[in-house]
C-alpha positions as CSV (number, residue, x, y, z in Angstrom):
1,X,31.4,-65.3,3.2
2,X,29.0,-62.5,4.2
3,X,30.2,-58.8,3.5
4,X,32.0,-57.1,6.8
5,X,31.7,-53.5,6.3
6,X,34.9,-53.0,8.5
7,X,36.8,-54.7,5.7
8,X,35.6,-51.8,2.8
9,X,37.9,-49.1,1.9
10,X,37.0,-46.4,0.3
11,X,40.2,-44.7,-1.3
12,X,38.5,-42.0,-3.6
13,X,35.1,-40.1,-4.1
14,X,33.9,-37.6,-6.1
15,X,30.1,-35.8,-6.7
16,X,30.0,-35.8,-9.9
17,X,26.4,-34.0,-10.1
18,X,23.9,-32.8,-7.0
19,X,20.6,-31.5,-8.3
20,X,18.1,-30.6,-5.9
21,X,17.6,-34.1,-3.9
22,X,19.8,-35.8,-6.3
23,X,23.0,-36.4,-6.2
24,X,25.5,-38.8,-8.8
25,X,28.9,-40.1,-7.2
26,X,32.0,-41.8,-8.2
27,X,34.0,-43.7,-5.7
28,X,36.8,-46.0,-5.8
29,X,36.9,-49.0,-3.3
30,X,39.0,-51.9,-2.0
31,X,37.5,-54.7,-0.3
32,X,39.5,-56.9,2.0
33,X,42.8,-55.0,0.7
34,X,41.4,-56.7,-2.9
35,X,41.7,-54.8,-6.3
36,X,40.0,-51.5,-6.3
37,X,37.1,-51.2,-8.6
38,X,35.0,-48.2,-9.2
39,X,31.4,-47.7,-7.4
40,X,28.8,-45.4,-9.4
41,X,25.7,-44.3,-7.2
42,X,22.9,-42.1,-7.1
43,X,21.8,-40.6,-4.1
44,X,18.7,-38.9,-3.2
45,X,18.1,-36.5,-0.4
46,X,15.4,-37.7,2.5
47,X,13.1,-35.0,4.2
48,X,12.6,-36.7,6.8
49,X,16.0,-37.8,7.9
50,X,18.2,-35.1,6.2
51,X,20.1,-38.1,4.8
52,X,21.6,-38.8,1.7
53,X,20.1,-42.6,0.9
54,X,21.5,-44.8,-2.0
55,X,18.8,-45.5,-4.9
56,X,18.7,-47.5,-8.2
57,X,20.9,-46.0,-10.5
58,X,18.7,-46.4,-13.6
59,X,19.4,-44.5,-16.8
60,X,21.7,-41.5,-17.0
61,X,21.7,-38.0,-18.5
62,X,24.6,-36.6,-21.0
63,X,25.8,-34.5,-18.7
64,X,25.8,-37.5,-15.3
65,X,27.5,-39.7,-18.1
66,X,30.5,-37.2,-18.9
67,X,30.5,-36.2,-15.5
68,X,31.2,-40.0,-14.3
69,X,34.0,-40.2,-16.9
70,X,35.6,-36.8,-16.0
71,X,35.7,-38.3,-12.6
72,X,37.0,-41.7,-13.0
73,X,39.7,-40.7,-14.9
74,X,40.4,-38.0,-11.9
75,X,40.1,-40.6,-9.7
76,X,42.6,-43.2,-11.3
77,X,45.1,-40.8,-12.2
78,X,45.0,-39.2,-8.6
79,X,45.6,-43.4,-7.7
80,X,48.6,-43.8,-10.1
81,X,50.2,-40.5,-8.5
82,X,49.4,-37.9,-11.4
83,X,46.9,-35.5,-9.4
């Protein structure tokens, strides 16, 4: 089965650092109505088409790592109804 776009939900997102070009997010998404899992993604800012585009997400800093838990936790608890 070949991924359909039209079938991804995204029910969350958070920036959890932007530096300059770079940018760490959180999301949580649903495919196919499926269980939600949690996306983590650095971005980095393009000159030439004033876009953000996705990039490997390699190692991360202290302060990306406690960022990403800070926001997953935000992000479930805002999904169970707390936030």
């Amino acid at each position: 089965m070949a991924f359909d776009e039209s079938r991804d939900e995204k029910l969350g997102e958070k920036i959890v650092v932007e530096e300059g070009n770079n940018r760490v997010t959180v999301g949580i998404c649903r495919y196919d109505k499926g269980e939600p899992k949690i996306q983590i993604r650095r971005l980095y800012h393009t000159r030439n088409s004033d876009s953000w585009e996705p990039a490997r997400l390699g190692r991360l800093t202290f302060e990306e790592f406690d960022g990403v838990v800070t926001a997953v936790n935000d992000l479930r608890k805002s999904m169970d109804g707390e936030g």
